[in-house]
C-alpha positions in Angstrom: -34.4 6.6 -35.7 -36.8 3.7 -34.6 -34.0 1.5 -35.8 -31.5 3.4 -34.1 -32.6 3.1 -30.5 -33.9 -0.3 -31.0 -30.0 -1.5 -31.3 -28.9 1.2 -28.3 -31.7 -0.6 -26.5 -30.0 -4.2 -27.7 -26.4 -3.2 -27.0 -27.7 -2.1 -24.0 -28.7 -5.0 -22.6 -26.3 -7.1 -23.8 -23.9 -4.8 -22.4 -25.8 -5.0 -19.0 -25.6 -8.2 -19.0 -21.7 -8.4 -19.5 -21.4 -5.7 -16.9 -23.4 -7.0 -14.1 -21.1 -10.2 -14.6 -18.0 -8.5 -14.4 -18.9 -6.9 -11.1 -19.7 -9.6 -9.3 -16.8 -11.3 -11.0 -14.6 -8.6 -9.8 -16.3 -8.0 -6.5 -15.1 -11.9 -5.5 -11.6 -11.2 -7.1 -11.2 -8.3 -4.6 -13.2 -9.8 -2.0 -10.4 -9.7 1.1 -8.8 -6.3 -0.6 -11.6 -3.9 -1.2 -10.6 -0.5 -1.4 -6.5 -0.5 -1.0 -6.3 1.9 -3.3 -8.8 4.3 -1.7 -6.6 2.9 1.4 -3.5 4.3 -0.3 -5.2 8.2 -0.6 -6.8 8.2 2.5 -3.6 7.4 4.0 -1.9 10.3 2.7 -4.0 12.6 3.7 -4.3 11.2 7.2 -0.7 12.2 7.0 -1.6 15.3 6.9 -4.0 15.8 9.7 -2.0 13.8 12.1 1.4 15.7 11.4 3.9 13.0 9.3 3.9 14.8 5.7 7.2 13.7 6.1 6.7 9.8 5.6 4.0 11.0 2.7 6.2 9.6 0.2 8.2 6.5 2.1 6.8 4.0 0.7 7.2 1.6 3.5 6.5 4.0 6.4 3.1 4.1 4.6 2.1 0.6 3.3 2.8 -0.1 7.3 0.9 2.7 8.8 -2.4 1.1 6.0 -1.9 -2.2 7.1 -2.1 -1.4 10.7 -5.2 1.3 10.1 -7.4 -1.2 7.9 -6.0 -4.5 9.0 -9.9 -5.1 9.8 -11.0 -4.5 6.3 -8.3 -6.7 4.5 -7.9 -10.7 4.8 -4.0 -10.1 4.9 -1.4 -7.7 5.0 -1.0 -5.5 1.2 2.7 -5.5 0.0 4.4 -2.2 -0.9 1.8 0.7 -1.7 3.2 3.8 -1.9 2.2 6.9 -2.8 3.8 8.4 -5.9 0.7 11.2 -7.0 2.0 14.8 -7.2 1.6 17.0 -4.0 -1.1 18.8 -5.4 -3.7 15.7 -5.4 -3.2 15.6 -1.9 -4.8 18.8 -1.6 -8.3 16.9 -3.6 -7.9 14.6 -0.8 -8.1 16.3 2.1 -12.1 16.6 2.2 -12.4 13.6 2.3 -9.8 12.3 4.4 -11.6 14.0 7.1 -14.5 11.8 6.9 -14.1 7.9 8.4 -13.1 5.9 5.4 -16.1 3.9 4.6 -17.6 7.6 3.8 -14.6 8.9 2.5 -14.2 6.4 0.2 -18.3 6.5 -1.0 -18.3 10.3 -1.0 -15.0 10.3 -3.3 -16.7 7.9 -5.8 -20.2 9.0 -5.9 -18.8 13.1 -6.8 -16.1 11.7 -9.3 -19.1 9.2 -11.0 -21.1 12.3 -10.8 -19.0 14.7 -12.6 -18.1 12.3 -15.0 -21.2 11.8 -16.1 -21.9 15.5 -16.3 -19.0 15.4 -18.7 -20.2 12.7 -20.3 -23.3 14.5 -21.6 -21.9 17.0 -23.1 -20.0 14.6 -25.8 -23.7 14.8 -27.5 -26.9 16.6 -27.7 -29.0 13.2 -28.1 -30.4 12.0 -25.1 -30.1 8.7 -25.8 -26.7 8.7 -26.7 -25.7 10.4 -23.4 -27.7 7.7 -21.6 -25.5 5.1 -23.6 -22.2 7.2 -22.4 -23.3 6.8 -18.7 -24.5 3.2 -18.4 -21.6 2.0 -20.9 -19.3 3.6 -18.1 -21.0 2.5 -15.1 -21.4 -1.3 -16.2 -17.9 -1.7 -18.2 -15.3 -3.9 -16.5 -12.8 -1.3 -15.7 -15.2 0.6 -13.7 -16.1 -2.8 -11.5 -12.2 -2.6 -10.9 -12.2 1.1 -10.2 -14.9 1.3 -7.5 -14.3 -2.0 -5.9 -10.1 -0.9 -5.3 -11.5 2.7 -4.5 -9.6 4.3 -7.8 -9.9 7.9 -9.0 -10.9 6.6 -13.0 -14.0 8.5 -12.7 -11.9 11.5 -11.7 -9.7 11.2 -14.4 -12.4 10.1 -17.0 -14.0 13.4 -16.1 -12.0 16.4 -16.6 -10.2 14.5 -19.5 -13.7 14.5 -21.5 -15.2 17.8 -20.0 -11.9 19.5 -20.2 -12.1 18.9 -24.2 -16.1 18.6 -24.6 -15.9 22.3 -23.5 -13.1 23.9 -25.0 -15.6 25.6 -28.1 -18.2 26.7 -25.2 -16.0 27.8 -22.0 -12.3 27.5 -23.0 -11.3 29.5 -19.7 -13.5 26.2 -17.4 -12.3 23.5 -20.0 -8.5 24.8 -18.9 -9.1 24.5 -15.5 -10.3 20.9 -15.7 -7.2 20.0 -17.9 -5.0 21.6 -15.4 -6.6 19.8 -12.7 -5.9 16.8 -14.8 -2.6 17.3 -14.0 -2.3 14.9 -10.9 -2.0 11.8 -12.9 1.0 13.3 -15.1 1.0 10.3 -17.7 -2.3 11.2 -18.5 -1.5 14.9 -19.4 0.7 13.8 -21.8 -1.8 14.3 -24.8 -3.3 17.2 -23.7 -1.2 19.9 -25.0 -0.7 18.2 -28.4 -4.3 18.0 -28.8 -5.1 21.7 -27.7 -2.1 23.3 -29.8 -3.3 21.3 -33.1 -6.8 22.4 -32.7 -5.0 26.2 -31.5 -7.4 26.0 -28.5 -5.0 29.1 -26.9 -7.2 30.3 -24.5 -7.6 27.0 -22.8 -4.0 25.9 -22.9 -3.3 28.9 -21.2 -5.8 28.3 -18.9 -4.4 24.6 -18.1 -1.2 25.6 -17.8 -2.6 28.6 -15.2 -4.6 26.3 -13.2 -2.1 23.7 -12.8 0.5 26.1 -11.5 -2.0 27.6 -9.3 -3.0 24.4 -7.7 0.7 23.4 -7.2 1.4 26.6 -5.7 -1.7 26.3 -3.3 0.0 23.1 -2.1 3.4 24.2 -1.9 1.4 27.0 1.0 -0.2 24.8 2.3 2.3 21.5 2.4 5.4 23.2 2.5 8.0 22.5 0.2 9.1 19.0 2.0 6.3 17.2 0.4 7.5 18.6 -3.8 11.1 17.5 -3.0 10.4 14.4 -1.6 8.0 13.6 -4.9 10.7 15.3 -7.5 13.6 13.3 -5.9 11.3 10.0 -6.0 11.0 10.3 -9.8 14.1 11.7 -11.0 16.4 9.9 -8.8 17.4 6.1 -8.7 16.0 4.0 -5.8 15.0 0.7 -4.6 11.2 1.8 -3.8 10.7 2.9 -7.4 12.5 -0.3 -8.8 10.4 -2.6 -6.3 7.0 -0.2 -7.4 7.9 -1.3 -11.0 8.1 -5.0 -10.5 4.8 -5.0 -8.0 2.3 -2.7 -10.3 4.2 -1.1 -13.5 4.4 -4.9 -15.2 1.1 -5.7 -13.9 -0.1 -3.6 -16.1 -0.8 -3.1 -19.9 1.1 -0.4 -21.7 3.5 -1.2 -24.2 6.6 -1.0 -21.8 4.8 -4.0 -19.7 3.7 -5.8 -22.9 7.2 -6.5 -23.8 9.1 -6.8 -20.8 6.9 -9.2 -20.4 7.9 -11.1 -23.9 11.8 -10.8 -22.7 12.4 -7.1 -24.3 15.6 -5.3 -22.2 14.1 -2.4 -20.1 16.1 -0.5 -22.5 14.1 -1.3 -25.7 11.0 -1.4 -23.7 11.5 2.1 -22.8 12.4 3.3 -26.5 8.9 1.4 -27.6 6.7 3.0 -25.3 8.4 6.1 -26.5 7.9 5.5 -30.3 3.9 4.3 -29.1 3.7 7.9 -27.8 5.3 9.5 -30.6 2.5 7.4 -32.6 -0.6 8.3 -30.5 0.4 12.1 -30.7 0.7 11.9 -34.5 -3.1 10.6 -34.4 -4.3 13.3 -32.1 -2.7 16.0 -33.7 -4.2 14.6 -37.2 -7.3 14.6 -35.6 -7.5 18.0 -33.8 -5.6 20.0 -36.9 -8.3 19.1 -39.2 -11.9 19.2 -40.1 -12.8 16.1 -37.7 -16.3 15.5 -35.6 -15.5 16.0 -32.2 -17.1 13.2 -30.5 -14.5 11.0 -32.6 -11.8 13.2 -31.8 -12.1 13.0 -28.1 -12.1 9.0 -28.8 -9.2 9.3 -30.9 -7.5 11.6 -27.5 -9.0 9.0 -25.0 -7.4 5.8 -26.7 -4.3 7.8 -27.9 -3.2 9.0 -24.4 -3.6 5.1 -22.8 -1.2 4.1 -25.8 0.8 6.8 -24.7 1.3 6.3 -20.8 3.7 4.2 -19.9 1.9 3.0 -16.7 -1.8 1.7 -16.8 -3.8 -0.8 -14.9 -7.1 -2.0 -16.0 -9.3 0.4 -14.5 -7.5 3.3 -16.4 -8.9 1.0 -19.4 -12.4 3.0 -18.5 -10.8 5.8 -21.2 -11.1 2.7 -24.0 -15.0 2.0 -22.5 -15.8 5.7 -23.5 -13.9 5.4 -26.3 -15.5 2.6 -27.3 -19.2 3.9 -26.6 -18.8 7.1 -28.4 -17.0 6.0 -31.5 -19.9 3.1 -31.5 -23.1 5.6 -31.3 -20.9 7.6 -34.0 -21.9 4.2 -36.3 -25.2 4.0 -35.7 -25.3 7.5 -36.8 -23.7 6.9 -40.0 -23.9 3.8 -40.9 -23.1 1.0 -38.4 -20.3 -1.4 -39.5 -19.7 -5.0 -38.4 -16.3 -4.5 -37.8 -16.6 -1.5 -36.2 -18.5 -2.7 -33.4 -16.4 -5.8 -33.1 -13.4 -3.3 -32.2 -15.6 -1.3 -30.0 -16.8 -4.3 -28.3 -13.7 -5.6 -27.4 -12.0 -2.2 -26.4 -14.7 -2.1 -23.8 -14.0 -5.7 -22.9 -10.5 -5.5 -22.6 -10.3 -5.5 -18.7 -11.8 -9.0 -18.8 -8.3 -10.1 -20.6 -6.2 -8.3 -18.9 -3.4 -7.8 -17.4 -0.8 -9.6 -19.5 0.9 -10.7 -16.5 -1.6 -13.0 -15.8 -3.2 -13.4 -19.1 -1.1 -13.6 -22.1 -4.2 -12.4 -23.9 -3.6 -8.8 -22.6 -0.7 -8.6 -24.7 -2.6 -8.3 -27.7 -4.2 -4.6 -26.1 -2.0 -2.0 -27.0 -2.7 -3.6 -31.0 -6.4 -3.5 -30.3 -6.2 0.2 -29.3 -3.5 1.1 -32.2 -6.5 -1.0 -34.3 -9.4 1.2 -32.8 -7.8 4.8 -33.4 -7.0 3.4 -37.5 -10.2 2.3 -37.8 -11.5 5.6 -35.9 -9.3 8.0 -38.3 -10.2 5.6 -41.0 -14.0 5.8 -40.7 -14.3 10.0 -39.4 -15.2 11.7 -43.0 -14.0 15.5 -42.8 -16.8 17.0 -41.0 -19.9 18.4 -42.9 -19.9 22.7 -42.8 -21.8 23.3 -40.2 -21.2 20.7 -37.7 -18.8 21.0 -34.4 -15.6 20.3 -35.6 -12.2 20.3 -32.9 -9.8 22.9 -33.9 -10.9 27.2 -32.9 
């Protein structure tokens, strides 16, 4: 035990180190653009409360009416930024879209940190671990890029690992986080794999309940304008959604990016994020059919479903950070292994090389993650009788 929390103190502070670095690396990266993603939210929901849901989802309408709103905040003018989120996150939104953006955008980010870190404790009962959880999140790289662009990671982060860190103890609550979860669809796209394997019927049910019940609260309160704008943006061809893809989808690190970027056709791109998908649900399944510890399993889902979605940015890599934390305080438990905690260092690195389009080291992340959920699957011995296991 001594042993134990003398190397969480060491990793610690080495990670510290790293992290504090990273911020203040990031902090001058972003310097003349600090929150344009918080921009982009606070937008939409000021287009609520000043009557224009209709321009909610023209992309140009809006980058226009953001540049104009916080030209004091950025040292030029942001191309396109549109918002392409489900109606239903608008509804999250609205709180704090009534608040002057510098506290919107604090208040957003302090509740999300919060509640992910209340999700983060209940991944394990050692108080040191937790503590590992938190600070390993806080300081990674990914979440320098999240709160420094105003992103919703922390949201995300949180009901993906409360949603599943609660599914033995309140199925009915863990569903209602996963349906939340449903606002960033390309992260959902694990979820139902995972919670049929483990036959987790109560919260599925539950998911799929809450989601429909948030989407219906918006369609009241919306109107129906705002859905058919957002289903006729992603099913039907147009020159926002080809211009979004050039400006952030290849500026960012899923397999789809990785090898457009190394000349693939958009064609064969597509079919390889869709084989990297198939993959990553073959792992999670594996893992939630079976006898398998459930702090690995939920790193197994977190890596799997940023294999999986075709569209991620470097915060998003905060879901590799946790991955990363938990699978490496799973080590120390067992038996720490030098290669282990290589791979879990440089999943929680990763931002730092990334994205592709700018360093040609990113293209090697989708392999690293593939690499960490092998050596995850690899390393997770069928859990002793006794011990919390995934599936009901």
């Amino acid at each position: 035990m001594a042993c134990e929390r003398k190397t969480l103190a060491a990793v610690a502070a080495g990670g510290g180190i790293f992290g504090l670095a990273a911020w203040l690396f990031y902090f001058n990266i972003f310097a003349g653009e600090l929150g344009e993603d918080w921009m982009v939210y606070y937008s939409a929901a000021r287009s609520y409360f000043d009557g224009r849901l209709a321009t909610l989802y023209d992309g140009a309408t809006l980058t226009a009416a953001m540049n104009a709103r916080f030209a004091g905040w950025l040292a030029h003018s942001l191309p396109l930024h549109p918002f392409l989120y489900p109606p239903h996150y608008l509804l999250l939104l609205l709180p704090f879209g009534a608040m002057p953006p510098a506290i919107g955008v604090t208040a957003f980010l302090l509740v999300s940190f919060a509640l992910m870190a209340a999700a983060l404790t209940l991944v394990s009962e050692k108080r040191d671990e937790r503590l590992l959880y938190i600070l390993s999140a806080l300081l990674s790289p990914a979440a320098a890029i999240a709160v420094w662009l105003g992103q919703n990671t922390f949201l995300t982060a949180a009901l993906l690992v409360g949603g599943f860190a609660l599914t033995k103890r309140r199925p009915i609550l863990a569903g209602i986080l996963l349906g939340v979860l449903t606002y960033k669809p390309q992260f959902w796209l694990m979820v139902p794999i995972a919670l049929i394997a483990a036959r987790q019927w109560k919260t599925l049910a539950a998911a799929l309940g809450s989601a429909a019940l948030l989407a219906l609260t918006s369609l009241v309160v919306l109107g129906p304008g705002p859905w058919q704008d957002w289903l006729s943006l992603m099913t039907a061809p147009s020159a926002l959604f080809e211009h979004w893809q050039t400006l952030a989808r290849l500026n960012g690190q899923s397999l789809y990016a990785c090898a457009t970027l190394l000349g693939a056709s958009p064609l064969f791109a597509n079919a390889l994020q869709l084989a990297g998908a198939a993959l990553a649900g073959a792992a999670v399944w594996r893992c939630f059919r079976g006898p398998f510890p459930a702090d690995l399993g939920i790193a197994v889902l977190l890596a799997a479903t940023v294999f999986a979605a075709p569209h991620i940015i470097d915060y998003d890599a905060l879901l590799l950070c946790i991955a990363a934390a938990i699978f490496f305080a799973h080590t120390l438990r067992h038996g720490a292994d030098l290669g282990d905690s290589i791979i879990a260092a440089a999943l929680w690195l990763s931002p730092l090389i990334n994205p592709p389009s700018v360093f040609l080291t990113g293209l090697a992340t989708p392999l690293l993650v593939a690499l960490f959920v092998l050596r995850v699957a690899k390393r997770a011995a069928p859990a002793p009788q006794g011990s919390v296991t995934l599936a009901a």
